[in-house]
C-alpha positions as CSV (number, residue, x, y, z in Angstrom):
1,X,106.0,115.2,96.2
2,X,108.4,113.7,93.8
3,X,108.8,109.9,93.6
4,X,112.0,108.1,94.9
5,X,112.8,105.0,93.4
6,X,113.3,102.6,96.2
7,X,117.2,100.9,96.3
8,X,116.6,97.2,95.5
9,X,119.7,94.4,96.4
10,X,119.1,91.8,93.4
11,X,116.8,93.3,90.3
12,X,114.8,91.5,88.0
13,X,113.1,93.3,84.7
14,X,110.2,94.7,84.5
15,X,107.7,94.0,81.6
16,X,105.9,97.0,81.5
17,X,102.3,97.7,80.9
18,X,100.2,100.5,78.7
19,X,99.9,103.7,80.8
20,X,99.9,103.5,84.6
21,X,96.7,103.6,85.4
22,X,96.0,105.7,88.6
23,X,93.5,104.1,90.9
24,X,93.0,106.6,93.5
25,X,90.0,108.5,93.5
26,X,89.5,111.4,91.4
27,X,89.1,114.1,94.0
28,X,91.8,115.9,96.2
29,X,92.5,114.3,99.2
30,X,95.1,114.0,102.1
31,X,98.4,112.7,102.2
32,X,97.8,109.0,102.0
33,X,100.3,106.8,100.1
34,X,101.7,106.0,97.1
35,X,100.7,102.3,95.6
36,X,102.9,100.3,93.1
37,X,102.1,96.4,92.4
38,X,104.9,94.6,91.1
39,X,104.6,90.9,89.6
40,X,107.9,89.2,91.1
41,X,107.3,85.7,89.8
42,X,105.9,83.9,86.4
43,X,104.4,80.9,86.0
44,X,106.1,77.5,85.2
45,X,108.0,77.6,81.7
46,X,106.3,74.6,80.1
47,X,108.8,72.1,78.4
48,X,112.0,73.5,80.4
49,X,115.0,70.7,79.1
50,X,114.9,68.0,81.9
51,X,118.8,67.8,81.4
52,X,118.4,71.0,83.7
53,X,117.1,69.1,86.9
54,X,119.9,66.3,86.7
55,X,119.3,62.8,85.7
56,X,116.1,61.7,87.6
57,X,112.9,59.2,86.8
58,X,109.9,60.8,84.9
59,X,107.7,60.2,87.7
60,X,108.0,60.0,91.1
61,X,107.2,57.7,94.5
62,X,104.5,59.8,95.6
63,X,101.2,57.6,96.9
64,X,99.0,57.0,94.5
65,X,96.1,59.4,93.6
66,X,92.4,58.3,93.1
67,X,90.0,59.5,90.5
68,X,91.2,60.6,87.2
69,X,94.6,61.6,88.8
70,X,95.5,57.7,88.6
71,X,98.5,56.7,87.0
72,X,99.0,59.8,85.4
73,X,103.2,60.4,84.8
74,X,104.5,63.8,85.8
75,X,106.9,65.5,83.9
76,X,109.9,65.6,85.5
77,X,110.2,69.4,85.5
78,X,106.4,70.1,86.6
79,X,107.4,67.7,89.4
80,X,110.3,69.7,90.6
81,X,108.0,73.0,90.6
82,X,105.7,70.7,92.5
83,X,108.0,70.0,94.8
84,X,109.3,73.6,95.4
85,X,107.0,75.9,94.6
86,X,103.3,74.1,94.5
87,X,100.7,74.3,97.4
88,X,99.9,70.5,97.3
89,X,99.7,69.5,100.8
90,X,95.7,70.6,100.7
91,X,94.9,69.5,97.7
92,X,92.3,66.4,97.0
93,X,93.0,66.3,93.5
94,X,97.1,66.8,93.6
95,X,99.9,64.3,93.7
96,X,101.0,65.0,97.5
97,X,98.0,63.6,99.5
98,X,99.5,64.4,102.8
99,X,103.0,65.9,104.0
100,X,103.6,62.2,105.2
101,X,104.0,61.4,101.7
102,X,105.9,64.4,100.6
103,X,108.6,63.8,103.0
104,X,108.7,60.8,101.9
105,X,109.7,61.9,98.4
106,X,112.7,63.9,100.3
107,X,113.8,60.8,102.1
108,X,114.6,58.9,98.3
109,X,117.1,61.1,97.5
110,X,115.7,63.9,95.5
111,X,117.5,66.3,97.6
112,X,119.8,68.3,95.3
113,X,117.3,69.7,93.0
114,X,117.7,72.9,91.9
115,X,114.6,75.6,91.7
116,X,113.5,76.5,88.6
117,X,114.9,79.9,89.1
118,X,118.8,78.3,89.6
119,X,118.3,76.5,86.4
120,X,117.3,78.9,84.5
121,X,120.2,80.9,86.0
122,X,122.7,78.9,85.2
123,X,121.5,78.7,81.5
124,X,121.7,82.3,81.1
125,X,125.6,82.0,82.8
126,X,126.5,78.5,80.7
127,X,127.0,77.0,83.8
128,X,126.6,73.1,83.6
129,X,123.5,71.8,85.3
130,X,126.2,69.2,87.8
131,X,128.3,71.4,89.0
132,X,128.2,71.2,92.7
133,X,126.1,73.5,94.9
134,X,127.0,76.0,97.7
135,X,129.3,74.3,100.4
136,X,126.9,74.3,103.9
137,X,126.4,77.5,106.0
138,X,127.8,77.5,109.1
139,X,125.6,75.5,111.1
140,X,124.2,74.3,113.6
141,X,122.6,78.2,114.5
142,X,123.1,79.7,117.7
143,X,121.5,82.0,119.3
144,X,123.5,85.3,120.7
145,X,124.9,85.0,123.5
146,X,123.4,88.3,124.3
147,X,120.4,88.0,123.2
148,X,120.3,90.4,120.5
149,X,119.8,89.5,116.4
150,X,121.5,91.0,114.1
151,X,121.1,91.6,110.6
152,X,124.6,89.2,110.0
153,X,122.4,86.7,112.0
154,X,119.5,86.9,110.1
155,X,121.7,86.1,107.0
156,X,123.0,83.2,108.0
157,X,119.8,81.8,109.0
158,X,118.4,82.4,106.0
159,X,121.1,80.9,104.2
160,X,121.4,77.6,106.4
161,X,117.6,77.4,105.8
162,X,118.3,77.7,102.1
163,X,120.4,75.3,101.9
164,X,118.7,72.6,104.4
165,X,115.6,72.8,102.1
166,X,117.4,71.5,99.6
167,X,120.1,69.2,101.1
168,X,119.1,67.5,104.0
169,X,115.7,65.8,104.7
170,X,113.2,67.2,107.6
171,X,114.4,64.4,110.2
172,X,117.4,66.2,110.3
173,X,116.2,69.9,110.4
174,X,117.3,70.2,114.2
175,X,120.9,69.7,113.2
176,X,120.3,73.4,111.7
177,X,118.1,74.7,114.5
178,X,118.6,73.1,117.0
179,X,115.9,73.6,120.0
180,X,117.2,75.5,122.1
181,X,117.5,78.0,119.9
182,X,114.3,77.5,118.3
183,X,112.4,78.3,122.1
184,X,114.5,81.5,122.2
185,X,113.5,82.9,119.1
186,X,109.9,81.8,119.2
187,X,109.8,83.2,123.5
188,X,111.3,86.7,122.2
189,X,108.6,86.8,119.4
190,X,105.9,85.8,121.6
191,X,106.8,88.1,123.8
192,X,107.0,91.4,121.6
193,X,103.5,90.3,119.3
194,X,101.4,89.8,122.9
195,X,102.3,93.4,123.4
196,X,101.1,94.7,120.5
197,X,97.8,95.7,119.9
198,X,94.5,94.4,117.8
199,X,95.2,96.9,115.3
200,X,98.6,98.4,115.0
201,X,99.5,101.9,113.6
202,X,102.0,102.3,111.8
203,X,103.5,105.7,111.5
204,X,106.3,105.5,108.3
205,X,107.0,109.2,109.2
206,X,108.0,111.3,106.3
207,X,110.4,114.0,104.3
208,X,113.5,112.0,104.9
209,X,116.1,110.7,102.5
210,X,115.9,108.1,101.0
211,X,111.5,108.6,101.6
212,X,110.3,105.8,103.8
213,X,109.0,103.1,101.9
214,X,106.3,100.2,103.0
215,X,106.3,96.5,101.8
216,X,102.7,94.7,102.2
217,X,102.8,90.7,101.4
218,X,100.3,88.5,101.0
219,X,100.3,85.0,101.8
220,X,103.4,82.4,101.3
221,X,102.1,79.7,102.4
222,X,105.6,78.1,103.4
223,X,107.1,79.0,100.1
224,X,110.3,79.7,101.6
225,X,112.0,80.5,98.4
226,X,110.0,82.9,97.2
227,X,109.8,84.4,100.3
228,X,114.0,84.7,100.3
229,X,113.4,86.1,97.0
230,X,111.4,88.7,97.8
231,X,113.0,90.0,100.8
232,X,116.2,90.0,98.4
233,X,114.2,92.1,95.6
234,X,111.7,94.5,97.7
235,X,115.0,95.1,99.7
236,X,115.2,94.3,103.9
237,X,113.4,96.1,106.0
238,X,115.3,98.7,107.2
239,X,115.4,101.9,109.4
240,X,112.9,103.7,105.3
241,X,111.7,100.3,104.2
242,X,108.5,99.1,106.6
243,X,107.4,95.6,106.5
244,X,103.9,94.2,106.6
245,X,102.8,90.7,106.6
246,X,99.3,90.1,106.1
247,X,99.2,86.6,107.6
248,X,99.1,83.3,106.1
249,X,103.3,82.2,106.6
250,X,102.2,78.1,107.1
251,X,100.5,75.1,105.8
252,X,100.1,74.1,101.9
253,X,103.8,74.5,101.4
254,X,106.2,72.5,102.5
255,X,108.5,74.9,104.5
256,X,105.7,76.7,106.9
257,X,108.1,76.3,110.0
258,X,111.3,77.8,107.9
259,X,108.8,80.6,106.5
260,X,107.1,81.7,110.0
261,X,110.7,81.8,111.8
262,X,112.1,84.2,109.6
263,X,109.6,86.5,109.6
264,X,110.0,86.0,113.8
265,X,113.3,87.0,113.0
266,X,113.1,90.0,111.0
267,X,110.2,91.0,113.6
268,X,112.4,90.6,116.9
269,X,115.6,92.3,114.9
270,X,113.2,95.6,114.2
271,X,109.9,95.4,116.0
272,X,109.2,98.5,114.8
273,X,109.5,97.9,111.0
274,X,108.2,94.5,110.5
275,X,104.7,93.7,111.0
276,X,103.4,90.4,111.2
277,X,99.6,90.1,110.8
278,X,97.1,86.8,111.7
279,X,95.8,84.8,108.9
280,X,93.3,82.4,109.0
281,X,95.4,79.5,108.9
282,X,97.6,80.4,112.0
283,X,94.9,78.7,114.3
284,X,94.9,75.2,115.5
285,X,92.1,74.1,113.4
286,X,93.7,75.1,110.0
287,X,97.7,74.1,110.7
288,X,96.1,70.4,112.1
289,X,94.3,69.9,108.9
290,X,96.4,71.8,106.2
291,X,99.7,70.0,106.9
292,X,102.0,72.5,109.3
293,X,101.3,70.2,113.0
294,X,102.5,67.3,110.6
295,X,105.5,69.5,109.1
296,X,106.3,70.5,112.7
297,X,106.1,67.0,113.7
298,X,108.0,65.4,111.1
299,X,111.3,68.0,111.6
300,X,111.4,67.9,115.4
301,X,110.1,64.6,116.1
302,X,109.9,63.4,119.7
303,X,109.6,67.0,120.6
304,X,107.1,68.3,117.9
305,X,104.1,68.5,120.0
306,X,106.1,70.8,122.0
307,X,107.4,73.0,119.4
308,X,104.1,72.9,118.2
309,X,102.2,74.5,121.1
310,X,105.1,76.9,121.2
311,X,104.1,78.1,117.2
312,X,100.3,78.1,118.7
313,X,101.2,80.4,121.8
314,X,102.6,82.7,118.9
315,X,99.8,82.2,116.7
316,X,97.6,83.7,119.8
317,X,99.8,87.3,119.8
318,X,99.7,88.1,116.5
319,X,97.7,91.3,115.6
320,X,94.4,91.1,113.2
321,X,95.4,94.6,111.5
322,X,97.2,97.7,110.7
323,X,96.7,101.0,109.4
324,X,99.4,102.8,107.6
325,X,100.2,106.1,107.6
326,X,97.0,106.7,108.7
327,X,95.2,105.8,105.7
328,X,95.6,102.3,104.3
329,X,93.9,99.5,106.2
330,X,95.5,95.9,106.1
331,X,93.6,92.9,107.3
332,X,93.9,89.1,106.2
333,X,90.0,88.7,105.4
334,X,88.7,92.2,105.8
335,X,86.2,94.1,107.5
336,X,84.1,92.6,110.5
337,X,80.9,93.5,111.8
338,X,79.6,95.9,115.2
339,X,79.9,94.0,118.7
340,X,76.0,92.8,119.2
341,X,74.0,92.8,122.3
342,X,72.8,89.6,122.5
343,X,69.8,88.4,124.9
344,X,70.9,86.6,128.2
345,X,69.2,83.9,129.7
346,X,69.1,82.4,132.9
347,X,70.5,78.9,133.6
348,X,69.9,76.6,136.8
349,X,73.4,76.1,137.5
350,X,75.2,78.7,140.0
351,X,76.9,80.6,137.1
352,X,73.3,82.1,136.4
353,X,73.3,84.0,133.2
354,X,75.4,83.4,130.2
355,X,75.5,84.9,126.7
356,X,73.5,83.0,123.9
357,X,74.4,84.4,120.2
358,X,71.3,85.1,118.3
359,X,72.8,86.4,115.1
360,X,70.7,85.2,112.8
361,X,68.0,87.4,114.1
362,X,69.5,90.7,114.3
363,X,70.6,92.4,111.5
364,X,74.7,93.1,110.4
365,X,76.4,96.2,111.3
366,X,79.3,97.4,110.4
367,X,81.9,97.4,113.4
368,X,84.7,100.2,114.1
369,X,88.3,101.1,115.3
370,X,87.2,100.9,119.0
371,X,85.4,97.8,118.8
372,X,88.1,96.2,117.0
373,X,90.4,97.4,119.7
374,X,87.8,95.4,122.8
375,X,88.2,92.1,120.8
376,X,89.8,88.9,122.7
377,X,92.4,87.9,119.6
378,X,94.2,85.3,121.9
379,X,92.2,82.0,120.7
380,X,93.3,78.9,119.0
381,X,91.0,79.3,117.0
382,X,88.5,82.3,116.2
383,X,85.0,81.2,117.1
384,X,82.1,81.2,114.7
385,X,79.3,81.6,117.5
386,X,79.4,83.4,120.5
387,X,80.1,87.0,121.6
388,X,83.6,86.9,120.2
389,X,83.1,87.2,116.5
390,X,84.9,90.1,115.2
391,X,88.5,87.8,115.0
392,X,86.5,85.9,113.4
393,X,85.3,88.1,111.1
394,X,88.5,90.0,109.9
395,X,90.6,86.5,109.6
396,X,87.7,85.1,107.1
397,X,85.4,87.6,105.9
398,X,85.1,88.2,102.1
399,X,84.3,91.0,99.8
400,X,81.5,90.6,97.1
401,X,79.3,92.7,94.5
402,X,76.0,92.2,96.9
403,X,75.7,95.5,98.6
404,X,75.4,95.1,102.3
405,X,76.5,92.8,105.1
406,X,75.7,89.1,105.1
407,X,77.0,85.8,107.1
408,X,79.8,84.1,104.7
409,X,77.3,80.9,105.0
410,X,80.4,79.4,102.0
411,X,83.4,79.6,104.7
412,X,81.0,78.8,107.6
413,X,82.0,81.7,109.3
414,X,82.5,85.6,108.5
415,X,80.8,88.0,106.6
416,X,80.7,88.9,103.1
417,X,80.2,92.5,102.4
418,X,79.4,94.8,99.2
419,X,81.2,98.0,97.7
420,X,78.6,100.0,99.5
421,X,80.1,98.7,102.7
422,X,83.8,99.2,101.9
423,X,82.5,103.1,100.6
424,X,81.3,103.5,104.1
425,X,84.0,102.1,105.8
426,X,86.7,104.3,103.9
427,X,84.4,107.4,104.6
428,X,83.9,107.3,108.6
429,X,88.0,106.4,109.1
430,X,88.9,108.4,106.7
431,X,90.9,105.8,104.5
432,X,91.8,105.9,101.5
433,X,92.3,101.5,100.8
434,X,91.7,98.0,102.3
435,X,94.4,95.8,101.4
436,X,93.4,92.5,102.1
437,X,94.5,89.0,101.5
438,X,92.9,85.5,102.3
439,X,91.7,84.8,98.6
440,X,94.2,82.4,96.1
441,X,93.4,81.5,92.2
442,X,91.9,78.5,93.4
443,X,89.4,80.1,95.6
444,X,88.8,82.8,93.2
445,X,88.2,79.9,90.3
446,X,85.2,79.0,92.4
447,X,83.8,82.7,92.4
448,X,81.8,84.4,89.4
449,X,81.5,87.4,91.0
450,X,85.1,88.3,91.5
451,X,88.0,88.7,89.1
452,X,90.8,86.1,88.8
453,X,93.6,85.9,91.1
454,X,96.0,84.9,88.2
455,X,98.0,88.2,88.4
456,X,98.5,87.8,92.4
457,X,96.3,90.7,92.8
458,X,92.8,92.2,92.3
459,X,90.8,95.3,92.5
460,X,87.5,94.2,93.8
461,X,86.0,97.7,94.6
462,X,86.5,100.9,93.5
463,X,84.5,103.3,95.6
464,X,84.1,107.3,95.9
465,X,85.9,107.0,99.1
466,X,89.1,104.3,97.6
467,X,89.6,101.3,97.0
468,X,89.5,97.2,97.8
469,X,92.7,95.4,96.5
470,X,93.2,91.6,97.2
471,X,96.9,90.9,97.3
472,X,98.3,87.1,97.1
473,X,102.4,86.7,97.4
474,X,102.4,82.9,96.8
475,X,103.6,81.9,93.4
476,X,102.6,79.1,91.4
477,X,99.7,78.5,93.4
478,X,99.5,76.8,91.0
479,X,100.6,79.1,87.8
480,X,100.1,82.4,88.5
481,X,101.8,85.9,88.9
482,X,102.1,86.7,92.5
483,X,102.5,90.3,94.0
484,X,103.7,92.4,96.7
485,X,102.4,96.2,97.1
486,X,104.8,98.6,97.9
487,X,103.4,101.9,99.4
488,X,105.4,104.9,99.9
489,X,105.0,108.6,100.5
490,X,104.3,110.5,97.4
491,X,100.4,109.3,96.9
492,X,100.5,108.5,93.3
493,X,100.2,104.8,92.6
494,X,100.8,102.8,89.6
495,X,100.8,99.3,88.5
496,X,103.8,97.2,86.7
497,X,104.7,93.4,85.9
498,X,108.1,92.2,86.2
499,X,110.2,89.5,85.1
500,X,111.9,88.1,88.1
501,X,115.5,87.6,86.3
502,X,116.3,91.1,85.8
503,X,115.4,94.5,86.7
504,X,116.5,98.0,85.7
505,X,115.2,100.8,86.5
506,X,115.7,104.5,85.0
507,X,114.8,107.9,86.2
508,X,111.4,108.9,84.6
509,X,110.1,112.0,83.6
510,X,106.3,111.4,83.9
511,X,105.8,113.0,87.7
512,X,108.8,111.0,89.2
513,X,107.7,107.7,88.3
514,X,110.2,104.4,87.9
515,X,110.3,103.6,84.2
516,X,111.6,100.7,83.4
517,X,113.4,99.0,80.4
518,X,112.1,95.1,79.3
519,X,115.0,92.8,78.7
520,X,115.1,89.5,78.2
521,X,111.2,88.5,77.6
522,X,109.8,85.1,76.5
């Protein structure tokens, strides 16, 4: 099989590493996939000329932080990336303490400030950094009369959410989508993800031209602007170019609710391209705590509680996994454990018996396919205890370097398992890779175990039977390289950073690969 190089709408260039390094296993195996990682973002350009960002304060009105954050002053371009790119509505030690407070910052009048990427654009073209932006979209949105997205429609929304972000504050986000088209869109999802199975199966087909291509992302956390981007750069999903999303579109970032519709959109235009997957934090628990109930609240007002139970409803259909092409398993946490027979005991009341978890007494197994398939995925949020445990399990399990299966006692709920595990997993469904997500740089700073997240991605076990990547799509969370995995049919894989201003690829020689030519690095 010869490699295709996919067709790409916008192109940024690619800094290219030694010798692409294959990581499938040595020995001769079936028809599985072919694997490329490509580095979309870079982290923040340290001193960027403020005169860049127009003429605002050094610091900014944000509450105050405690602890050694006190007082500090902000650059003003670090606060920009803060304020476009950065996942600060979770953490203790950053300037936002709460979306309350970010919202805030909107509300003075920091509206028109361009992403870093624009800037750095308009550099490159000697543009002048007050020209005025775009002129609005046509707004407010619609929805079809008959019912039916189209790709046209999809384009507009993503351009009226474009520009919203950056022009108009979240009081006013219903003067873009308005609600009832908001109930459409998220009753047409809902409706399409509750049908789907626990674990979808994703048949790319083959031997067409152009070769069917798949696009797995990690988490965005609300980063709506990445996410644009790289829909723009991966190319849309199409008729060849598969989507999946391995969970994680909300909370941290300030634009969950613009992040999660669009990928409802793209997923009720072609259902049977786009694949939206759960993450952890699309459950009740994690979007009340982690800033997307307040988000919700703060753009819809009055009717927020409503919108929000309509997001939660959604939350509920949304499938814990995928295989691809029959070979590549794709779940937010990972692997989950064997359904457990667990002791029952009587009660006096007239219900009589009921189930009582013993875990901690019986020993971990390793659960499959058809287990996976039984589970009860339409909760709030996945419980810890209890007969139910494989959600759970594959929304918030982690690997490690322990062989075996163990209770994720760190998370409080989950399992961690060892290369040995992933080996066997592989072997009995004949896989050839877990791609998984779930893991940032800031969870992975806190592990010794595991490699860095600092490129967006990770090989955490490399096994007879394949291979464990970790794949994060969020960048600058904080300063970091994030990633996106493209799989396609010829079963070679290789791996490649980018720069995400330019892109050209040429035909290569070395069995079909892309080879790529570096402009412009810094």
């Amino acid at each position: 099989h010869r490699f295709r190089c996919p067709r790409h709408t916008q192109a940024p260039s690619f800094v290219p590493q030694a010798s692409a390094n294959c990581l499938a296993p040595s020995s001769s195996s079936a028809l599985w996939g072919t694997l490329s990682f490509f580095l979309y973002h870079k982290p923040p350009v340290p001193g960027s000329p403020a005169s860049l960002f127009r003429s605002c304060p050094s610091s900014f009105p944000w509450d105050q932080p405690s602890g050694n954050q006190r007082g500090k002053e902000t650059h003003v371009t670090d606060g920009i990336q803060q304020c476009l790119l950065r996942s600060f509505l979770v953490k203790k030690d950053g300037l936002f303490r709460s979306p309350t407070s970010l919202f805030r910052f909107y509300e003075e009048g920091f509206l028109q400030l361009p992403t870093r990427r624009e800037a750095e654009a308009r550099v490159m073209e000697g543009a002048q950094p007050d020209q005025p932006g775009p002129a609005p979209p046509q707004i407010p949105l619609e929805w079809p009369q008959d019912g039916n997205l189209t790709l046209g429609w999809i384009r507009g929304m993503t351009a009226a959410f474009d520009w919203s972000s950056r022009n108009l504050p979240p009081s006013e986000f219903p003067s873009v989508l308005p609600f009832p088209a908001l109930l459409r869109l998220l009753l047409s999802a809902s409706n399409i993800l509750h049908k789907e199975p626990n674990c979808v199966r994703i048949d790319v087909g083959g031997g067409g031209d152009p070769s069917p291509s798949v696009v797995v992302v990690g988490d965005v956390h609300g980063q709506l602007h990445d996410l644009i981007f790289l829909l723009e750069d991966a190319g849309f999903p199409s008729e060849d170019r598969f989507f999946v999303f391995n969970g994680d579109y909300v909370d941290r970032g300030a634009w969950g609710l613009e992040t999660f519709l669009l990928v409802l959109a793209w997923k009720v235009f072609l259902p049977q391209r786009v694949f939206l997957l759960r993450g952890n934090h699309e459950s009740k628990y994690c979007t009340a705590v982690y800033g997307f109930e307040q988000e919700v609240i703060a753009k819809y007002g009055d009717r927020g509680q409503q919108v929000y139970r309509k997001f939660l409803r959604c939350f509920e259909g949304l499938p814990l996994a995928s295989v691809i092409a029959g070979s590549i398993y794709t779940a937010h946490g990972g692997l989950f454990r064997g359904e457990m027979v667990f002791p029952l005991k009587k009660s006096k009341g007239k219900r009589g018996r009921k189930v009582v978890s013993s875990t901690d007494k019986k020993p971990l197994t390793l659960g499959s396919f058809e287990e996976l398939s039984k589970a009860r995925r339409t909760v709030l949020d996945p419980p810890w205890e209890g007969s139910n445990l494989i959600p759970g399990d594959v929304l918030w399990s982690d690997p490690s370097l322990s062989h075996g299966i163990s209770l994720n006692k760190e998370r409080g709920i989950g399992l961690l398992w060892g290369p040995d595990v992933t080996n066997d997993f592989l072997r009995r469904n004949n896989l050839k890779l877990i791609i998984r997500s779930h893991e940032g740089p800031d969870a992975r700073d806190k592990r010794s175990d595991l490699a860095g997240m600092h490129k967006g991605y990770t090989v955490d076990h490399e096994v007879e039977s394949g291979n464990l990547v970790t794949l994060f799509s969020a960048p600058d969370y904080p300063q970091f390289q994030a990633a996106l995995v493209r799989c396609c049919e010829d079963f070679l894989y290789r791996r490649a950073s980018l720069d995400y201003s330019f892109k050209k690829i040429l035909q290569g020689k070395n069995r079909g690969w892309c080879m790529v030519e570096p402009r412009l690095q810094r």
